[in-house]
Backbone bond lengths (Angstrom), bond angles and torsions (degrees), N, CA, C in turn:
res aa  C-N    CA-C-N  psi(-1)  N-CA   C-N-CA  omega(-1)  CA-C   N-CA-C  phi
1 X - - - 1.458 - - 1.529 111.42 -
2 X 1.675 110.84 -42.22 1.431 94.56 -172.78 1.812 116.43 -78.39
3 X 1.526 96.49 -9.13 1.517 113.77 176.37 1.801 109.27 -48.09
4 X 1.217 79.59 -57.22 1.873 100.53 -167.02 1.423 98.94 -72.61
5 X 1.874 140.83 -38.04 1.220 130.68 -176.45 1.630 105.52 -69.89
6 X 1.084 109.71 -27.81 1.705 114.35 161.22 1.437 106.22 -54.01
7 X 0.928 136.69 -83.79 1.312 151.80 -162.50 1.296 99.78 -49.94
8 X 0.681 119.94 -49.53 1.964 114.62 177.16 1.333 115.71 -64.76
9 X 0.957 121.84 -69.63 1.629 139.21 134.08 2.285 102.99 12.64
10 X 1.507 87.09 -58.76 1.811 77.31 -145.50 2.392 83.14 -88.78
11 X 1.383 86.03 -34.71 1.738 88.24 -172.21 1.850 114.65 -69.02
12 X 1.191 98.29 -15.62 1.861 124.07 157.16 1.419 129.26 -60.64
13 X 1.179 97.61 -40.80 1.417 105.06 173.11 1.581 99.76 -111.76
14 X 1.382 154.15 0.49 1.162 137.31 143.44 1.361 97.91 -73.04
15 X 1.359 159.02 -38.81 1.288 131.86 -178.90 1.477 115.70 -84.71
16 X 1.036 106.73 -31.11 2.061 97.51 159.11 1.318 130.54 -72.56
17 X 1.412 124.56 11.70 0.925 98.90 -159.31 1.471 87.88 -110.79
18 X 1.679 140.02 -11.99 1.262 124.37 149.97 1.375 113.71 -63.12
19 X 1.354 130.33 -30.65 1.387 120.38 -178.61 1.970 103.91 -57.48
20 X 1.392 103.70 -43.31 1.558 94.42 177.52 1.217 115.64 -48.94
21 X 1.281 120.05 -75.53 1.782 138.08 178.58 1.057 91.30 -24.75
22 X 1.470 131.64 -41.52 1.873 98.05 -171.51 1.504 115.03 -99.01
23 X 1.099 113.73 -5.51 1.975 131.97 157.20 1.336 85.17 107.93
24 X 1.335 142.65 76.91 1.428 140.74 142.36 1.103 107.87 -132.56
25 X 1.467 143.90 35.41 1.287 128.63 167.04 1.746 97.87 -96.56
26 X 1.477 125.36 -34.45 1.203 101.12 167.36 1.503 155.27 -82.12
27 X 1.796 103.90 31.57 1.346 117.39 178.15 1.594 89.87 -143.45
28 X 1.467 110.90 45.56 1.237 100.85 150.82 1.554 124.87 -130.28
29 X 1.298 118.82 153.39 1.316 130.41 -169.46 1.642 128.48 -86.79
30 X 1.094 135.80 163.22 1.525 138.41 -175.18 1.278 110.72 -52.09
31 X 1.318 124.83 -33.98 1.108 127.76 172.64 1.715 125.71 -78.79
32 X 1.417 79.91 -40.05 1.914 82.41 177.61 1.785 121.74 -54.76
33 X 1.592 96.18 -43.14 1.263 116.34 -177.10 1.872 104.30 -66.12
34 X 1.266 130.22 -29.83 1.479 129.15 -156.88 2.146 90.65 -84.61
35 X 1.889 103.26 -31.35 0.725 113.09 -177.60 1.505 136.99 -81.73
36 X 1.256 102.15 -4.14 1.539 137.53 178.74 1.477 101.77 -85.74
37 X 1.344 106.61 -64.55 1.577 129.88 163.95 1.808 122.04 -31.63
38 X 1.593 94.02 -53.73 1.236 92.08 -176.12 1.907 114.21 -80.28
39 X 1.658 103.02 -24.35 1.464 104.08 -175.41 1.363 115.14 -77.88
40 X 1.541 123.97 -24.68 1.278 140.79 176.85 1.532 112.13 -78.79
41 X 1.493 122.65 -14.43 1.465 126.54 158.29 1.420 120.60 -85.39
42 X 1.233 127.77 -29.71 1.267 137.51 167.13 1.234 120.03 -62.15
43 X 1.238 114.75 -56.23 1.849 127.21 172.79 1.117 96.38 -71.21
44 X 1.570 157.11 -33.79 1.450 132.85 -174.99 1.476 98.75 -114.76
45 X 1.245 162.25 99.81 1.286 144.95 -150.10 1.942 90.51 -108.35
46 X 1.411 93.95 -38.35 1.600 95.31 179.04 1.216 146.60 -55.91
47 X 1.674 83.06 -12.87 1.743 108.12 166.27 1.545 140.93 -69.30
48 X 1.618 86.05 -23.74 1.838 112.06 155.74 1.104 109.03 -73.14
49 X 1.445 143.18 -71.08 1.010 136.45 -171.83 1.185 114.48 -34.50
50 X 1.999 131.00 -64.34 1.367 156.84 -141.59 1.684 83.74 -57.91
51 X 1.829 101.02 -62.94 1.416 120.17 178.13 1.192 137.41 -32.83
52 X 1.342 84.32 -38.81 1.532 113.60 -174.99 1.904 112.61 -57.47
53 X 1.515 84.03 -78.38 1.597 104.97 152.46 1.317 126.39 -33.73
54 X 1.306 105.85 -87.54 1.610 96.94 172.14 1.427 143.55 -15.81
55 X 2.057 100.36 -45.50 1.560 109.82 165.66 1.146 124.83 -81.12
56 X 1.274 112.22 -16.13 1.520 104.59 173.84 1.733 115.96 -102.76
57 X 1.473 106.87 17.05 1.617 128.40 152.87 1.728 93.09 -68.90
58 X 1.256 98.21 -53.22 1.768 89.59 -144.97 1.177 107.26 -97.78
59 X 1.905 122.93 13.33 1.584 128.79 172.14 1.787 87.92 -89.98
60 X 1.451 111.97 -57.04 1.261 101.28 179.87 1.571 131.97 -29.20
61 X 1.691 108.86 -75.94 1.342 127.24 175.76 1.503 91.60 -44.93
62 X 1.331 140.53 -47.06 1.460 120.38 -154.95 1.860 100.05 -77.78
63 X 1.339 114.27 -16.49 1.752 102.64 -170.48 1.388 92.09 -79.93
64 X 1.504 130.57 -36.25 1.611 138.49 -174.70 1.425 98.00 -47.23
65 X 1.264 102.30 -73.19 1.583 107.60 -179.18 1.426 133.45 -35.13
66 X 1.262 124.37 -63.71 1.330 152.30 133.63 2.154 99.62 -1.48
67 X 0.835 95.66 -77.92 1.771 98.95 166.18 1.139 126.66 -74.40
68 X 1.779 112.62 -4.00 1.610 94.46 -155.79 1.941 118.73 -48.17
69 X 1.534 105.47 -50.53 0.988 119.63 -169.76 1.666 112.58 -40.95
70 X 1.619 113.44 -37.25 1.568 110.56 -170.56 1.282 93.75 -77.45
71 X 1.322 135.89 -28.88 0.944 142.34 -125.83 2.182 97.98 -96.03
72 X 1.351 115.39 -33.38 0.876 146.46 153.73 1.433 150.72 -53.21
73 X 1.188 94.63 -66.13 1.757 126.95 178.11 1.225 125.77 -120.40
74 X 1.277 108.32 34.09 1.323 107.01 163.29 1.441 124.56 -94.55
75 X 1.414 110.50 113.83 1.471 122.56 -164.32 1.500 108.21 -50.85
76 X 1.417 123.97 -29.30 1.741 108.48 -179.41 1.688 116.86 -83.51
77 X 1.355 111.81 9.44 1.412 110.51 -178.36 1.655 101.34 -79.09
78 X 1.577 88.54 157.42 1.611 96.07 160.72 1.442 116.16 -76.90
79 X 0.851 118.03 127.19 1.239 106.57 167.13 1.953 110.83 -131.71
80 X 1.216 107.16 156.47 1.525 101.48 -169.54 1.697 104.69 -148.95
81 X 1.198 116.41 125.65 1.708 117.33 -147.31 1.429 129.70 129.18
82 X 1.189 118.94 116.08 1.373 104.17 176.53 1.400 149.02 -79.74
83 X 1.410 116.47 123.40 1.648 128.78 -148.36 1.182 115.50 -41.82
84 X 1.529 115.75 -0.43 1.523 109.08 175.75 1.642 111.30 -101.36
85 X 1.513 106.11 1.31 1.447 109.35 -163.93 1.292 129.11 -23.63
86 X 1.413 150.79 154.27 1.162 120.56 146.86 1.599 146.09 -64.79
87 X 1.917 93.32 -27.05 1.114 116.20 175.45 1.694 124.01 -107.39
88 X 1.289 129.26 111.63 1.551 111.13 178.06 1.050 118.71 -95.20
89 X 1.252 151.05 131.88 1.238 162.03 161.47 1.725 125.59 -65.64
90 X 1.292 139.83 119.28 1.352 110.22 172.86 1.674 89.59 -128.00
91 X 1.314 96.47 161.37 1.672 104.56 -178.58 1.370 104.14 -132.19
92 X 1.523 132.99 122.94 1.556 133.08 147.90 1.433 111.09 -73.62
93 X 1.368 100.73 128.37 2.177 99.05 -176.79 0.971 98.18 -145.04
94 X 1.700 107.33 155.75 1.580 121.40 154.15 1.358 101.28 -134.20
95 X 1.190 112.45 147.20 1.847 137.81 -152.54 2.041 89.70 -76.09
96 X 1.236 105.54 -21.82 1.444 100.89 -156.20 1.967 87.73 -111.81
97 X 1.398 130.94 9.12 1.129 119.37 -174.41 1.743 119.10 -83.30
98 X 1.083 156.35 91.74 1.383 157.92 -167.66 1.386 107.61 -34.48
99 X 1.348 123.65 -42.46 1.184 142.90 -174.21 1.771 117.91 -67.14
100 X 1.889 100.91 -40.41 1.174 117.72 179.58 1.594 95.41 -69.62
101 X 1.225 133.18 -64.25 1.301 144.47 -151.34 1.552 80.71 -61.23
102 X 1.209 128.89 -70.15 1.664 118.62 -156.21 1.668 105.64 -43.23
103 X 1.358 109.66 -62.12 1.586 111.88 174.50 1.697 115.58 -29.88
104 X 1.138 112.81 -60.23 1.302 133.54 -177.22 1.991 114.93 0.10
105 X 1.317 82.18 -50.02 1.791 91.51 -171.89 1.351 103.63 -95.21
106 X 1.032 126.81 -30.65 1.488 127.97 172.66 1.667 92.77 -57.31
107 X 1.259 140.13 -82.33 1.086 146.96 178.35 1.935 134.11 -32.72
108 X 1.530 96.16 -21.82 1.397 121.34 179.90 1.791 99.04 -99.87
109 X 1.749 110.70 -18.89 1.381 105.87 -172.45 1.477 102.25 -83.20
110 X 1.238 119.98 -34.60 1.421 151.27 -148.67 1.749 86.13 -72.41
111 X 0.884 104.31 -45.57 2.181 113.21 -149.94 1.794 89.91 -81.96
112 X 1.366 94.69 -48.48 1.838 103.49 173.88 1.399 129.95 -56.54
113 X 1.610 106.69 -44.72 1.263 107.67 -173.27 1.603 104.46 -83.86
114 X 1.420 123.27 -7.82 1.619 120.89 -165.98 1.635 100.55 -139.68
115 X 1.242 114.13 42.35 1.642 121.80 -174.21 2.130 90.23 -50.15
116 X 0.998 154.42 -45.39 1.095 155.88 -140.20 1.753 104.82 -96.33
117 X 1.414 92.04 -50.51 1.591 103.24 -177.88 1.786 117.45 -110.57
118 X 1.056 108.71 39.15 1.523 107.46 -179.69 1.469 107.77 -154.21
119 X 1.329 120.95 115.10 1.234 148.39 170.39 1.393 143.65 -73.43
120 X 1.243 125.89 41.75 1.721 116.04 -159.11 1.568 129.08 -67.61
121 X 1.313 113.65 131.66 1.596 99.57 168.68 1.553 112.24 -111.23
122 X 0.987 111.15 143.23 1.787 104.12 -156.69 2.167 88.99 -103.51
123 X 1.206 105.77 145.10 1.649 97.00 174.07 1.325 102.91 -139.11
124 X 1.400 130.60 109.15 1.214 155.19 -146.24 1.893 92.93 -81.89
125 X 1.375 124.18 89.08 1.591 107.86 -177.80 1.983 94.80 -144.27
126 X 1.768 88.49 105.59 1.219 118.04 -177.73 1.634 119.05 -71.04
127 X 1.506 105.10 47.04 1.484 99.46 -158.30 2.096 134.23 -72.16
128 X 2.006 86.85 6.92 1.176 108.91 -164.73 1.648 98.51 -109.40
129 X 1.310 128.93 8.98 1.102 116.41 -162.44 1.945 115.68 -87.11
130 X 1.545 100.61 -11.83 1.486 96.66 162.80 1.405 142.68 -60.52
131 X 1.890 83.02 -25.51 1.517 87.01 148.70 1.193 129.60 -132.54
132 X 1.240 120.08 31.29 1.425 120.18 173.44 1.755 106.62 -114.61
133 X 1.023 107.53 -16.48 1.599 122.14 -179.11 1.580 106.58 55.37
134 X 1.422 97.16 10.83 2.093 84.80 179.28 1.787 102.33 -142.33
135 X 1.098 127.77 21.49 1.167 137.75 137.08 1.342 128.60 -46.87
136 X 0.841 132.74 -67.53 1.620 141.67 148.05 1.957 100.99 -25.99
137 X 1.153 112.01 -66.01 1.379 104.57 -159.51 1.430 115.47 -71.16
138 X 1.402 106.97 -24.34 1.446 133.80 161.13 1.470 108.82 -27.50
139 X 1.362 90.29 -67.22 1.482 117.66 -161.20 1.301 91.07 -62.23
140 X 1.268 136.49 -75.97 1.524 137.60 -151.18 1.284 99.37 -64.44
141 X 1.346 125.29 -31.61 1.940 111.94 -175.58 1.329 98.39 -68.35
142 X 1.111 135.77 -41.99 1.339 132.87 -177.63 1.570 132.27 -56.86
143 X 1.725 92.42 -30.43 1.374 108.80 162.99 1.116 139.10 -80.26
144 X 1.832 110.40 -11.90 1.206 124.10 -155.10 1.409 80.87 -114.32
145 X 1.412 130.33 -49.88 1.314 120.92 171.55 1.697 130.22 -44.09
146 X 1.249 107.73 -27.34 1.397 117.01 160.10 1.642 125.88 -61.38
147 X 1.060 94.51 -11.93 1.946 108.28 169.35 1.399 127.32 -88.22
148 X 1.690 105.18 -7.90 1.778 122.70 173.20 1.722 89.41 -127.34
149 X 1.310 118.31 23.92 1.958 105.73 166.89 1.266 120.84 75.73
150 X 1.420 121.48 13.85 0.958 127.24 -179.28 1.331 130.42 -123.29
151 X 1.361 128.75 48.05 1.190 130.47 -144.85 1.999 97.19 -99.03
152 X 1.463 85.75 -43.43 1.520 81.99 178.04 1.661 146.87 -65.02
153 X 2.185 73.73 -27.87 1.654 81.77 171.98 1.634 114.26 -81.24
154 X 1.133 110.17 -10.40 1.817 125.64 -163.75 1.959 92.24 -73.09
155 X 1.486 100.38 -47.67 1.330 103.37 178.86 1.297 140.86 -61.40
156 X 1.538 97.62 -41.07 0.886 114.83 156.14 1.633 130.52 -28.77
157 X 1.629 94.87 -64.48 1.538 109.56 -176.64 1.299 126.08 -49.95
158 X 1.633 98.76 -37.19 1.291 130.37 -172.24 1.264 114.54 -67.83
159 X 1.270 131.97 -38.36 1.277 145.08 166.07 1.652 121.18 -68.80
160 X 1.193 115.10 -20.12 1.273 139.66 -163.66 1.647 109.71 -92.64
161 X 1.581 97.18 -26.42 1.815 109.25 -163.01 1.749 104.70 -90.12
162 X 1.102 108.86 105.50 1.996 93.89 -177.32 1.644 109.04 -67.60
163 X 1.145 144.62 -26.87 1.498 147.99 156.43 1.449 121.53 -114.51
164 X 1.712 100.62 117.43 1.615 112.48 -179.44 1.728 111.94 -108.06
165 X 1.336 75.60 134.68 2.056 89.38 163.16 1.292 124.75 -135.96
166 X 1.236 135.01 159.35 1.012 124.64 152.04 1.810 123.77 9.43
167 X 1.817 81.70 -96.25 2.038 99.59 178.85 1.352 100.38 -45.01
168 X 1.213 117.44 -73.60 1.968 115.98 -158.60 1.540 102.27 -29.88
169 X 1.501 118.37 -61.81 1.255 136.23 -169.57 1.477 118.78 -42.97
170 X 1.398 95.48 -48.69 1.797 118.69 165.97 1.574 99.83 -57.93
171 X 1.476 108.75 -38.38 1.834 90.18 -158.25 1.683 105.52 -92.51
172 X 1.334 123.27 0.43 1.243 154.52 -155.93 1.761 91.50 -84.97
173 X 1.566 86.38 -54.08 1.766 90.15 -155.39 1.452 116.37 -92.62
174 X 1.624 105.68 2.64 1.198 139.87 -168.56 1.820 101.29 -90.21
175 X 1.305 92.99 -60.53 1.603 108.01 175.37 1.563 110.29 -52.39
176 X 1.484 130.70 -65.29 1.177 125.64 164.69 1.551 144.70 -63.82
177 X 1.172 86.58 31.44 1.826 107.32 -174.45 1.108 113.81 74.42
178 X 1.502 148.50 71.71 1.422 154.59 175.95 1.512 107.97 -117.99
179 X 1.161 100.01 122.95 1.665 93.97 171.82 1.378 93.64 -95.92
180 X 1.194 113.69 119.02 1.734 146.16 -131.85 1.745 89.75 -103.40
181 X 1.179 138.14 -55.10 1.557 150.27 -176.59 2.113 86.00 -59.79
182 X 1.061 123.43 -65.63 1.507 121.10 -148.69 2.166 96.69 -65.91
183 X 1.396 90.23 -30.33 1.833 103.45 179.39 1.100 108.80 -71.78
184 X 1.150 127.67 -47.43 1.516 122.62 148.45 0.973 146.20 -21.71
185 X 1.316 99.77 -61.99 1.400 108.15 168.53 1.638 123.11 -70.02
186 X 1.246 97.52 -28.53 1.723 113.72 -167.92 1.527 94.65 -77.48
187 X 1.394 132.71 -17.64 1.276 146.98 -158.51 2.066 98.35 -87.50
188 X 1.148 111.39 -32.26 1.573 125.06 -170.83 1.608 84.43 -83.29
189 X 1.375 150.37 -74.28 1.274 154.86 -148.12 1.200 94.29 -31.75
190 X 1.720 108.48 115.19 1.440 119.10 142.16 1.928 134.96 -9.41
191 X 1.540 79.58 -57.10 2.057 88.53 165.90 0.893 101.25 -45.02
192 X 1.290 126.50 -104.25 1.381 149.79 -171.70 1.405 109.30 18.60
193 X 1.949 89.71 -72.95 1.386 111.73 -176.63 1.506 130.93 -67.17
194 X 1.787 113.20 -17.45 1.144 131.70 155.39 1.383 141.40 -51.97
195 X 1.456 98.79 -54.73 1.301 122.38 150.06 1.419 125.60 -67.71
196 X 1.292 149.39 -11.70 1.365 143.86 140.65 1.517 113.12 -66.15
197 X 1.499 119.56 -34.60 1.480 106.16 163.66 1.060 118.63 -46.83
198 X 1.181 109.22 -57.36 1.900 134.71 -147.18 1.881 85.85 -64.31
199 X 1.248 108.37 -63.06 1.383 101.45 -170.12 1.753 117.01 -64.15
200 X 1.407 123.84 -28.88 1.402 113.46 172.71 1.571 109.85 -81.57
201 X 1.542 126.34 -4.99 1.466 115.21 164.89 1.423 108.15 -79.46
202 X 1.448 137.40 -45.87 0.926 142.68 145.09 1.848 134.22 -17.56
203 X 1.118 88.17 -49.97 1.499 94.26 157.90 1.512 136.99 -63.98
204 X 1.416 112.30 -33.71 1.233 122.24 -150.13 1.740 97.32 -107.90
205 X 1.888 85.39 1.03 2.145 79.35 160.13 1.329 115.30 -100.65
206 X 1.484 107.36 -5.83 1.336 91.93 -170.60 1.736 100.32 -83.18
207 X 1.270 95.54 124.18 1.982 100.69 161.10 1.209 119.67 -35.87
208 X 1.168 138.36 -56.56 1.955 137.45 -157.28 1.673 95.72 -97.78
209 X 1.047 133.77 -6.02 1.497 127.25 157.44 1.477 124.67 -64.19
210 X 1.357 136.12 66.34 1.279 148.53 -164.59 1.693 92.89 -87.41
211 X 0.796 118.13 -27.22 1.769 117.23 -175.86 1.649 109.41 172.70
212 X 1.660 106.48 173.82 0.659 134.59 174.45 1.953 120.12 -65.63
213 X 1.359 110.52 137.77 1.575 144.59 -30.62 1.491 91.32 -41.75
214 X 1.564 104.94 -178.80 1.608 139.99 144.47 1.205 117.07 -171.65
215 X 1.340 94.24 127.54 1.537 122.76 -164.44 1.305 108.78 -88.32
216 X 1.323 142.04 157.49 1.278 152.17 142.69 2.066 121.50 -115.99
217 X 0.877 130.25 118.25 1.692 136.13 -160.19 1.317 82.83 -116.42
218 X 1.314 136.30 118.86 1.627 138.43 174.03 1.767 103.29 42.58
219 X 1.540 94.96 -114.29 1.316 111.19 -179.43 1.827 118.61 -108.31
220 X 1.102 97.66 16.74 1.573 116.63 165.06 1.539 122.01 -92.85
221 X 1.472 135.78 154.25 1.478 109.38 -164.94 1.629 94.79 -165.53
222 X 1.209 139.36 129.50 1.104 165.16 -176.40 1.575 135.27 -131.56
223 X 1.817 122.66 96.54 1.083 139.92 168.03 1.251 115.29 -49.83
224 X 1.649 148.85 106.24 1.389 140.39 159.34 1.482 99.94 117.68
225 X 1.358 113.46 -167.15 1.599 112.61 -160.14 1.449 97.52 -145.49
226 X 1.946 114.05 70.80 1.408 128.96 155.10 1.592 93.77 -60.22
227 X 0.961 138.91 139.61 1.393 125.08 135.60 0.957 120.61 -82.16
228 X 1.462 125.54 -47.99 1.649 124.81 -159.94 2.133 94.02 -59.15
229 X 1.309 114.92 -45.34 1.050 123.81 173.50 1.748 109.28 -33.84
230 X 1.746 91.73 -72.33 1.560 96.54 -174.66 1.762 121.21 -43.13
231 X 1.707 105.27 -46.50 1.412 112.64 172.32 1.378 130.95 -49.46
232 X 1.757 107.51 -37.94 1.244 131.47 159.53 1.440 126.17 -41.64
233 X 1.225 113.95 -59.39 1.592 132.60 150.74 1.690 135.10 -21.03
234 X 2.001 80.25 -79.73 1.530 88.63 177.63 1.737 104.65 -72.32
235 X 1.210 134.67 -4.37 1.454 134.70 -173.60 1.393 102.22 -85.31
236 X 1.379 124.68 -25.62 1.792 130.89 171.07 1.585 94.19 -91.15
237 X 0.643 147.22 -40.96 1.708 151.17 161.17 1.356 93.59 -31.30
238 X 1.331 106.84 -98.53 1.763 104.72 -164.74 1.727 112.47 -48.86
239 X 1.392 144.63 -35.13 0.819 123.85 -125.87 1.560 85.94 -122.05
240 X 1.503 121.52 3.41 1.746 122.88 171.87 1.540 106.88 -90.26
């Protein structure tokens, strides 16, 4: 509703506002104007749409905003890149998303080809785990693996595995040098589990987050895993 009282609102005053310029908006009536309204929506229909769009450009950017700061700077994220980057990266993931995994190499190419100018913050949001039941656990090995330096290669793996459990996960982190008993344990820590809240409440304000991945490139921001898109992006990123 308040979408559409906008919309009337802004396509109201684009059709009055030639009626002003020629001095008849002030001998006109409630009706004339609804009727101005309604003939100036009919003959341009595309003007709703444009409208349409446009506001839900600028509901989006405004929920981004609204968080930017957590969204950013939050000291328990991984982050991997140097703080002066030019470019920052943020990623919403779940270990079990098809979509996440496709991105994956685009994103590992991204960090490689621009080690100087590319920034990632990784945000651990298990949003598949009601039914995957190992999303969540996903998430925490990855976090807990970041406490022996290894967060990236842990992720890596993780993204790499088309079916997760428990064991695999164990044998995953086992394979890449994890002392597997201390991850464990680090896997129970309250943090851990704090910080995966914190980041899926966080998520679920931002408007243009419909699922897993979603990307953000500075102040640019992308639902799903276009790459050529994403490359597109961060390639106006670095080069402004």
């Amino acid at each position: 509703m308040r979408r559409l009282a906008t919309l009337l609102l802004m396509t109201s005053t684009i059709a009055l506002s030639s009626c002003a310029q020629a001095g008849q908006a002030g001998a006109m009536s409630k009706d004339d104007v609804k009727e101005i309204v309604r003939e100036y929506l009919l003959e341009n229909p595309e003007i709703v749409r444009e409208a349409l769009i446009e506001l839900q450009k600028k509901e989006e950017m405004a929920s981004i905003t609204a968080v930017k700061d957590q969204i950013l700077n939050d000291p328990r994220d991984v982050v991997i890149g140097p703080d002066d980057a030019k470019v920052t990266i943020v990623e919403f993931f779940d270990y079990n998303c098809g979509y996440c995994k496709r991105s994956t190499d685009w994103l590992q190419s991204a960090m490689e080809e621009h080690p100087k100018d590319v920034r990632v913050i990784f945000k651990e949001m298990p949003i598949l785990d009601g039914r995957t039941k190992t999303s969540r656990i996903a998430a925490k090995a990855a976090l807990a693996a970041h406490r022996q330096d290894k967060y990236f290669d842990m992720h890596l793996a993780l993204m790499a595995e088309r079916s997760l459990n428990q064991d695999r996960i164990m044998k995953i982190a086992e394979k890449i040098g994890l002392n597997t008993a201390r991850l464990e344990g680090d896997m129970k820590d309250p943090e851990i589990s704090k910080l995966i809240e914190d980041t899926m409440v966080l998520g679920n304000r931002l408007t243009p987050l419909t699922g897993t991945p979603f990307f953000m490139i500075n102040d640019q921001y992308l639902s799903g895993a276009d790459t050529l898109k994403l490359r597109k992006m961060l390639a106006e990123e670095l080069a402004s």
